[in-house]
C-alpha positions in Angstrom: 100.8 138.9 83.5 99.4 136.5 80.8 96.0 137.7 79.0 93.3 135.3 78.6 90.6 136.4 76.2 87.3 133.7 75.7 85.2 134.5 73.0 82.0 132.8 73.1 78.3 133.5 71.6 76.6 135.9 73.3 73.6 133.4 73.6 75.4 130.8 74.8 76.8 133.2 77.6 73.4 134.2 78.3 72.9 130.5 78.9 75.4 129.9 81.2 74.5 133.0 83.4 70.4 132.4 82.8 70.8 128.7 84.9 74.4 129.1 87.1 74.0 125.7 88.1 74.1 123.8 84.6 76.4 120.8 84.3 76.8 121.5 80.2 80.0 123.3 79.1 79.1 125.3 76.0 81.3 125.9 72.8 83.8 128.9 73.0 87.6 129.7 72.1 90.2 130.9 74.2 93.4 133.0 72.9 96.3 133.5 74.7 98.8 135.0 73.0 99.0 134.0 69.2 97.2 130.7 70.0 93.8 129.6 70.1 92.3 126.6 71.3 88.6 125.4 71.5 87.5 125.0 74.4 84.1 124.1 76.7 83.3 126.5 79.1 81.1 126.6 82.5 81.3 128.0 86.0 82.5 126.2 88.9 82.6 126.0 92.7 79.5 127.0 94.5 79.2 130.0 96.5 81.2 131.5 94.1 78.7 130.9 91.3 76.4 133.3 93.0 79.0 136.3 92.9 79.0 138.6 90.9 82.6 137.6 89.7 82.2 133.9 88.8 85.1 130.9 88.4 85.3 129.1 85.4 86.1 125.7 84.4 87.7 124.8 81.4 88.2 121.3 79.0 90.5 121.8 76.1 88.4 120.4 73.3 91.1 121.2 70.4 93.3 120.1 70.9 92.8 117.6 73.7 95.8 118.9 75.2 97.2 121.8 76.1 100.8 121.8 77.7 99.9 118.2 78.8 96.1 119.1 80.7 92.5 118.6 79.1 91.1 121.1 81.7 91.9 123.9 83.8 90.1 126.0 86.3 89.9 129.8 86.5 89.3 131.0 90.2 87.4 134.6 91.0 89.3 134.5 94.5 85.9 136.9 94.9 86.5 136.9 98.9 90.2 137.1 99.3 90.9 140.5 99.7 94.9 139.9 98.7 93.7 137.1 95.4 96.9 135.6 97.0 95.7 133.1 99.9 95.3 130.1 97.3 98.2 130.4 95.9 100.5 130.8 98.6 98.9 127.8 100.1 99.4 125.9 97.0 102.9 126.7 97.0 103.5 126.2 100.8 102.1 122.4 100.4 104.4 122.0 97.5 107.3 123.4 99.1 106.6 120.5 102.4 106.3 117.8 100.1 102.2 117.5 99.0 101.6 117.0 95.8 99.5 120.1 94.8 98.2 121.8 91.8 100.2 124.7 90.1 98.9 128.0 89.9 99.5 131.4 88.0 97.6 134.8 88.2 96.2 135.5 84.3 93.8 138.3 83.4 90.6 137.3 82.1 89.0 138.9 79.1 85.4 137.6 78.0 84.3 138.9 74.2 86.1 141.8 74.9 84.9 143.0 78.2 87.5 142.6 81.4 86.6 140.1 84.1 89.7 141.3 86.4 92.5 139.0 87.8 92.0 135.2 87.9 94.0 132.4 89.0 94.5 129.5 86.5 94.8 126.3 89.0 95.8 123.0 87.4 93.3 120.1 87.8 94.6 117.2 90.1 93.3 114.7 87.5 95.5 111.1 85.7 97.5 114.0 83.4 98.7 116.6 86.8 100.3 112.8 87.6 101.4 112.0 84.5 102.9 115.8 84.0 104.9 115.0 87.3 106.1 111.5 86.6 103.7 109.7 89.2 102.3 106.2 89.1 98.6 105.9 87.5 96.2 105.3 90.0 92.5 106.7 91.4 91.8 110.4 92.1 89.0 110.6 94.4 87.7 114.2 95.0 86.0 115.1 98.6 83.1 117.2 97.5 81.0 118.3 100.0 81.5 117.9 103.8 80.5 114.6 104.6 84.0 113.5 103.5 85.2 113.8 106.7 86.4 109.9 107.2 83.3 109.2 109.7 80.3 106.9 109.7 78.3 109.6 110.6 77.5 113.1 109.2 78.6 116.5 110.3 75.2 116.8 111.9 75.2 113.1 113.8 73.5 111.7 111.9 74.2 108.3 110.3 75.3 107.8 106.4 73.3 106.4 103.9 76.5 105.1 102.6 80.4 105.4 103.4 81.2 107.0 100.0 79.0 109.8 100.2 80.7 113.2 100.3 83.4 111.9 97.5 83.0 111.3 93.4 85.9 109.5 91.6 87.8 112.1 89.2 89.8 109.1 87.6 89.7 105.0 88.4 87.2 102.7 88.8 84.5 101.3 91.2 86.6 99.1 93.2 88.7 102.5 93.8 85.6 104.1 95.2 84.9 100.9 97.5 88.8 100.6 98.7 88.3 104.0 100.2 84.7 102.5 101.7 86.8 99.6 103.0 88.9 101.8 104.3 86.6 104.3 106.5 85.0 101.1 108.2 88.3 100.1 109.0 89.4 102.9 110.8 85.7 103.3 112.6 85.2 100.0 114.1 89.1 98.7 114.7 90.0 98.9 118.2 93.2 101.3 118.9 95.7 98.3 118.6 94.1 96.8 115.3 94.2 100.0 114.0 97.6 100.7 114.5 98.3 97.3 112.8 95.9 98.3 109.5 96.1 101.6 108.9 99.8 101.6 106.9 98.2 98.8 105.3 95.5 101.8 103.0 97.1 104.9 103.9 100.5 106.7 103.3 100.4 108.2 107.1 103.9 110.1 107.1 102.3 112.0 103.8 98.9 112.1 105.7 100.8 114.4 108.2 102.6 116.5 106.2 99.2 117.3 104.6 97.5 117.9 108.2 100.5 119.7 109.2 99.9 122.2 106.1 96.4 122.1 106.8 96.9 123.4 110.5 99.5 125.8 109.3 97.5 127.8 107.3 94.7 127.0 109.7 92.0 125.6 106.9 88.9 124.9 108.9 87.5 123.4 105.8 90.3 121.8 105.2 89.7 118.9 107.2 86.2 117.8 105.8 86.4 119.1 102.4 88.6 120.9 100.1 90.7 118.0 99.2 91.4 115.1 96.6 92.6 111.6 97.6 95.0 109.9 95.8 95.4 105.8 95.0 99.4 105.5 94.3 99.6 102.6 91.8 103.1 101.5 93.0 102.5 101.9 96.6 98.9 100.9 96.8 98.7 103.6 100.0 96.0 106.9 100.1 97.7 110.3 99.4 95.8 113.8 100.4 96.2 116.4 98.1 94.7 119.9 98.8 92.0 122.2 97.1 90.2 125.4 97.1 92.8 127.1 100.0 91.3 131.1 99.8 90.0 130.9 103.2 93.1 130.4 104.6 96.2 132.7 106.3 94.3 134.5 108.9 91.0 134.8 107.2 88.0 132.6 106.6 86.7 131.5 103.5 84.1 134.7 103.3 86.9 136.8 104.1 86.3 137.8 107.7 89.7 137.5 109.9 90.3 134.2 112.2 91.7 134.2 115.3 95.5 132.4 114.9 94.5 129.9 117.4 90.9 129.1 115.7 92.0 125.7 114.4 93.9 123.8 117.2 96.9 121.9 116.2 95.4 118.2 116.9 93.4 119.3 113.7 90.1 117.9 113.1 88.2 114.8 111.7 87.9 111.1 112.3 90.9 109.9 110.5 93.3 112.3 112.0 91.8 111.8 115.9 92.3 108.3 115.3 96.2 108.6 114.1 96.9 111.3 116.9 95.7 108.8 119.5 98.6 106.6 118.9 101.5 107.1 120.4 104.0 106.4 117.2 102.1 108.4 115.0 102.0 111.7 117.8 105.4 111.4 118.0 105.8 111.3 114.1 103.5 114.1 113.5 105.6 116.6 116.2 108.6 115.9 114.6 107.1 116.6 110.8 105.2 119.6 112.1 108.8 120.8 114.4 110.3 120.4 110.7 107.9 122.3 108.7 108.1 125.5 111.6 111.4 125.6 111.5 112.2 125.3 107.6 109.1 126.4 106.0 106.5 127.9 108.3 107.9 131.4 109.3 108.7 134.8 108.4 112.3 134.4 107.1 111.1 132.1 104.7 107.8 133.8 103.6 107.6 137.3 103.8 109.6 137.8 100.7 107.5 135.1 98.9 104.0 137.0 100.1 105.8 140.8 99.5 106.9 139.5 95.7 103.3 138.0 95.3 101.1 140.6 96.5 103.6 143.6 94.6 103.5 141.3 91.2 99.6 141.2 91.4 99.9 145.7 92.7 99.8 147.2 89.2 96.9 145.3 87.8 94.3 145.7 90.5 92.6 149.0 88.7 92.3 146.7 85.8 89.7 144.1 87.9 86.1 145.7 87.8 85.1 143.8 90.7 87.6 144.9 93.0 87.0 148.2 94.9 89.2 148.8 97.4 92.4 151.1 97.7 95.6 150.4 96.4 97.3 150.6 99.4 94.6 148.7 101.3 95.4 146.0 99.2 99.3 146.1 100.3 98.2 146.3 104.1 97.5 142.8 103.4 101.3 141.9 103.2 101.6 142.5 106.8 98.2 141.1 107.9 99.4 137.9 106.5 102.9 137.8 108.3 101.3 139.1 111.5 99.0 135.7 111.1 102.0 133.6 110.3 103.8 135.6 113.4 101.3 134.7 115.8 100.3 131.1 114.5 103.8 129.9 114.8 104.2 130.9 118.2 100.9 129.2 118.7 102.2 126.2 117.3 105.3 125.9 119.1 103.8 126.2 122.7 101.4 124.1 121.7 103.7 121.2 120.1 104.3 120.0 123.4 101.0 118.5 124.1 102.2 116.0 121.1 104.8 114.4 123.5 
């Protein structure tokens, strides 16, 4: 496993950790290997900030570029009691065809002192696209839950504006009020206008592939947050893209286990109850969720992936100060995830029907 060490003034640290919540990414270097770059450096996320085993954010300041990204991010994965859950679910959207982020375990080193196992997550920004030979356009990021397509919020209440819950990452104005276009549209068009408009803004065969990952590794947040949107400059269509995927694979995003039937297959949110109530798109959605059980979404296919993961991460876990359970507890969480994936297929196949 890579080493990560980030030297950094010990004020400056004292900075960061003095006010959690600061915007400013102070002055430090990072080594790995024989190479150093300079780099800014900040938390990031927000529960996770007031753990004691913080994420990090990271711009590459020189050079500009490192191995074609200006930033990374360096997760805690403080709650996941495997540090596995993201990056499986990374890897699982991948494998059905989502554009997500790459991801790699590291250990992190700060002035010396070990900060345990970390997981370097690329940021879905204009160079992941570039990097993967897709058109330019706008990345829009959903951060908080009132990005959950609706004119109202997750308490009832009305909006102050449609844009609120999302902050452009890359593109322009106009970007920002295309998606605004787009969320009256789907609010006020009756079922047959909609029908008509909707493949007019949004890439739906891609939307559900993405809510078909979402509801197979049963993301409650998943729906309303937790996710970036992406403008195609050729297609001119909305992509989803997912995000911050620890609680996931039987457990919630604290930790605590979840039911396998918790999220129901229908999924949540405006946008998706509005595609699932037409016909065509139902029908379209069984047969890419049908697709993803039967290639992708079983034990066949991902114990060994999970068994290779969790064993790879197995030698370093005395290494992590933060972590204090067993070794073998830790391996127990092989089979709580393929017992989740057990159960949540069958769940998913009796309850496909009810797509017809």
């Amino acid at each position: 496993m890579l080493k990560y060490e980030i030297f950094i003034n010990p004020k400056s640290l004292k900075t960061l950790e003095n006010d959690i919540w600061t915007e400013e990414h102070l002055p430090a270097v990072l080594k790995i290997g024989n190479n150093r770059y300079k780099i800014g450096l900040n938390f990031r996320g927000n529960v996770i900030r007031k753990k004691k085993k913080k994420s990090y954010h990271i711009t590459f300041e020189k050079p500009y570029l490192v191995n074609g990204a200006h930033e990374i991010h360096l997760n805690a994965e403080f709650d996941d009691i495997s540090l596995s859950r993201n990056k499986l679910s990374l890897d699982f959207f991948n494998q059905i065809g989502v554009i997500s982020p790459h991801s790699k375990h590291i250990l992190l080193y700060i002035n010396g002192f070990a900060k345990g196992i970390y997981l370097e997550l690329e940021s879905f920004d204009q160079y992941l696209l570039k990097k993967r030979n897709l058109p330019e356009g706008a990345i829009i990021y959903a951060t908080n839950y009132f990005a959950n397509f609706s004119l109202l919020t997750p308490e009832n209440d009305l909006k102050t504006s449609l844009d609120e819950g999302y902050t452009i990452k890359y593109g322009e104005q106009k970007d920002l009020q295309r998606l605004e276009e787009f969320i009256a549209m789907l609010n006020t068009l009756n079922k047959s206008q909609f029908e008509k408009e909707i493949e007019k803004y949004l890439d739906v065969d891609q939307y559900l592939t993405w809510l078909s990952g979402v509801v197979c590794t049963q993301n409650f947040d998943g729906f309303i947050h937790n996710y970036a949107i992406y403008l195609n400059g050729e297609s001119k269509l909305f992509e989803m893209t997912p995000w911050d995927y620890d609680g996931t694979w039987g457990r919630d995003l604290r930790g605590r286990p979840l039911d396998h039937d918790f999220v129901p297959i229908s999924g949540y949110n405006t946008l998706t109850g509005r595609i699932l109530d037409c016909s065509l798109f139902k029908r379209k959605y069984k047969e890419i969720m049908s697709s993803i059980l039967e290639d992708h979404f079983n034990l066949e296919i991902l114990t060994p992936i999970i068994e290779q993961q969790i064993h790879r991460l197995r030698p370093f876990i005395e290494t992590d100060p933060y972590i204090k359970i067993k070794e073998d507890k830790f391996v127990q969480e092989i089979d709580f995830i393929c017992n989740f994936i057990k159960k949540r297929s069958s769940y998913l196949k009796e309850k496909i029907g009810i797509l017809s």
